[in-house]
C-alpha positions as CSV (number, residue, x, y, z in Angstrom):
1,X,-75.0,-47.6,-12.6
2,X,-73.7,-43.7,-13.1
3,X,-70.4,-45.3,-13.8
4,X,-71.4,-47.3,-16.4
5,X,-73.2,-44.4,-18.2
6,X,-70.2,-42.0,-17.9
7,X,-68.0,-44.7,-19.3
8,X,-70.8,-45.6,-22.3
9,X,-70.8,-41.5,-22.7
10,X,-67.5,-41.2,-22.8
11,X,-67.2,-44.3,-25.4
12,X,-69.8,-42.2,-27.7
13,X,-67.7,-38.8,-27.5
14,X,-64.8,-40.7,-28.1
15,X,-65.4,-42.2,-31.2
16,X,-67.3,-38.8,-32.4
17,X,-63.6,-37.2,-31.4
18,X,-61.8,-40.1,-33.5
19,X,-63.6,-40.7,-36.2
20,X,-62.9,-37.8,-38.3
21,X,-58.8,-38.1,-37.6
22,X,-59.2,-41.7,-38.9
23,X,-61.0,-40.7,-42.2
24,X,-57.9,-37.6,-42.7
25,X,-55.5,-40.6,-42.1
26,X,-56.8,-43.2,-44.0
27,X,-57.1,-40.6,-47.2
28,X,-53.2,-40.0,-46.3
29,X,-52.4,-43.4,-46.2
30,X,-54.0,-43.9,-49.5
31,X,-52.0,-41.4,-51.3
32,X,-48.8,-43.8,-50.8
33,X,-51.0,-47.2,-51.8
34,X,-50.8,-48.4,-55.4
35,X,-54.1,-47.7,-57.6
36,X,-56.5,-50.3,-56.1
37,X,-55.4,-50.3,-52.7
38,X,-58.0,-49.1,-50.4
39,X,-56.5,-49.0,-46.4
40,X,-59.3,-48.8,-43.8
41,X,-59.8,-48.7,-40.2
42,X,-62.6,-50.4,-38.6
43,X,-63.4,-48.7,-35.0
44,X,-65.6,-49.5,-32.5
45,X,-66.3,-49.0,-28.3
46,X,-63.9,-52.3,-28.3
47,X,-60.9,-51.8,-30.7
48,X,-59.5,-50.9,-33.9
49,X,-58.6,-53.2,-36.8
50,X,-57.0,-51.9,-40.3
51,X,-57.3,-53.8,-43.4
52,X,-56.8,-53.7,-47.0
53,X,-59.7,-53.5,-49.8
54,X,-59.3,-54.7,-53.0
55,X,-62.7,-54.3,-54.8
56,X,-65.4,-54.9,-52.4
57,X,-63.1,-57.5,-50.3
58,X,-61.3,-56.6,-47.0
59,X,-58.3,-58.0,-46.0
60,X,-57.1,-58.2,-42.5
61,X,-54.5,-60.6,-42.9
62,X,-51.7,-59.3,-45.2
63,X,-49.3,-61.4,-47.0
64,X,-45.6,-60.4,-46.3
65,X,-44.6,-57.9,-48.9
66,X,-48.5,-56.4,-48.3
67,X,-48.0,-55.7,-45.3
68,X,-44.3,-54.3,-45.1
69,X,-46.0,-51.8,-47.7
70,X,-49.0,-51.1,-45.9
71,X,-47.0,-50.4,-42.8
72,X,-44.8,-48.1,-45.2
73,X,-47.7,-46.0,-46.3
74,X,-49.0,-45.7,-42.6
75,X,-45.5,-44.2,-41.8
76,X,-45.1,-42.0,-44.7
77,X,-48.8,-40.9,-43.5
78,X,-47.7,-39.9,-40.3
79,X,-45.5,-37.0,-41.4
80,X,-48.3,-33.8,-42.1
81,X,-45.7,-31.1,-42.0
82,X,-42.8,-32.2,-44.7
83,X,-40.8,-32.3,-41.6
84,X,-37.5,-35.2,-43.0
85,X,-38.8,-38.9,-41.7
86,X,-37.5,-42.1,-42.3
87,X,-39.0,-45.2,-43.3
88,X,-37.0,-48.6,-43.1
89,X,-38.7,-51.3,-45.3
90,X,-38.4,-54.8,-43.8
91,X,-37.4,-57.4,-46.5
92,X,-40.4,-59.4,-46.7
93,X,-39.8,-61.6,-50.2
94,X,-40.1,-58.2,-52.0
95,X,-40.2,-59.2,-55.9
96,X,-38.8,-56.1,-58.3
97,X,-42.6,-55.1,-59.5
98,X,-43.8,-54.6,-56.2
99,X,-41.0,-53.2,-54.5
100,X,-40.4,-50.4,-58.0
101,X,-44.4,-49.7,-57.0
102,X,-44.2,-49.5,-53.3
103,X,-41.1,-46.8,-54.0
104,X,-42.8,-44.7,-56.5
105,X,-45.6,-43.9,-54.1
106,X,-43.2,-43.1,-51.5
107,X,-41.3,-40.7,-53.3
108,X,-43.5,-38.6,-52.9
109,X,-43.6,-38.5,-49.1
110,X,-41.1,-36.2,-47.1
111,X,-39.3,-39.2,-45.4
112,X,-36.7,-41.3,-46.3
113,X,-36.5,-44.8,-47.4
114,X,-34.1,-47.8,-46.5
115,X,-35.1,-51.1,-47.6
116,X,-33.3,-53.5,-46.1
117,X,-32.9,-56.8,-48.7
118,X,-31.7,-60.1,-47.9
119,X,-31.3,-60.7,-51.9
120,X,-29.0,-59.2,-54.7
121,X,-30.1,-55.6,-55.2
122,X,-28.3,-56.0,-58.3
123,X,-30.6,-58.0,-60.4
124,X,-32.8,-55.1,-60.6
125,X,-30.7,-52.1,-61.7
126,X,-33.9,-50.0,-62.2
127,X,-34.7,-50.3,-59.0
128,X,-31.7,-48.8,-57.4
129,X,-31.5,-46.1,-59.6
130,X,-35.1,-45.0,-58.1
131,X,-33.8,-45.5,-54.2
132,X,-31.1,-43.5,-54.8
133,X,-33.1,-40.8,-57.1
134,X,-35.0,-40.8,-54.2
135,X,-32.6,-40.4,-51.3
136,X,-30.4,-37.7,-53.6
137,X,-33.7,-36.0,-53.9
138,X,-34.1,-35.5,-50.2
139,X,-30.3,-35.4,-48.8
140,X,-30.9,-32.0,-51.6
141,X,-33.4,-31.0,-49.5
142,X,-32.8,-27.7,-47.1
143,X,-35.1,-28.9,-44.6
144,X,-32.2,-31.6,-43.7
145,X,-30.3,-29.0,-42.3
């Protein structure tokens, strides 16, 4: 019985301990979102779930381009002290308006991105020019060295 209170103690301090860190995260992760993207964590004494909110709906299964951009803006999160990081973007059917939006909220992170495409980079010219804005922006950057 004393066991079972120590662990149900332990549970509650936990989660008192946590909470706070996951509310400084998810704002983070938000930062790198497009407008309308709300990322959440849902916590309890049994497990974490994230999800997605797009006006009052949560969505904890992401299609393929979602999540490869959730996932993104979780990484770019992660780095607090502008030390260099770098993000590699699985190709998940990326279509030029969502991949042009996923990389203008990263470029403002300190990381850097590789995207890695399995179709002709070439049919959206605009789109490179950003990456490599992007990447020539941070190779600048003195902290590199």
């Amino acid at each position: 019985k004393s066991f079972e209170t120590l662990e149900q103690a332990l549970d509650v301090a936990l989660m008192m301990l946590l909470t706070p860190e996951i509310t400084k995260y998810c704002r983070r992760v938000n930062k790198f979102l497009p407008k309308g993207d709300k990322f959440g964590i849902r916590h309890d004494m049994k497990g974490f779930s994230i999800f997605l909110k797009r006006g009052d709906v949560e969505h904890y299964a992401l299609s393929g381009s979602t999540e490869a951009r959730v996932l993104a803006a979780m990484g770019a999160a992660l780095s607090t002290d502008d030390s260099p990081t770098v993000l590699v973007l699985d190709d998940r059917m990326w279509d030029a308006k969502t991949l042009a939006k996923t990389m203008e909220r990263l470029e403002h992170s300190s990381g850097f991105q590789a995207i890695l495409m399995s179709t002709d980079p070439m049919e959206d010219i605009d789109l490179i020019r950003s990456v490599w804005f992007a990447s020539s922006r941070l190779m600048s950057n003195d902290t590199w060295d």
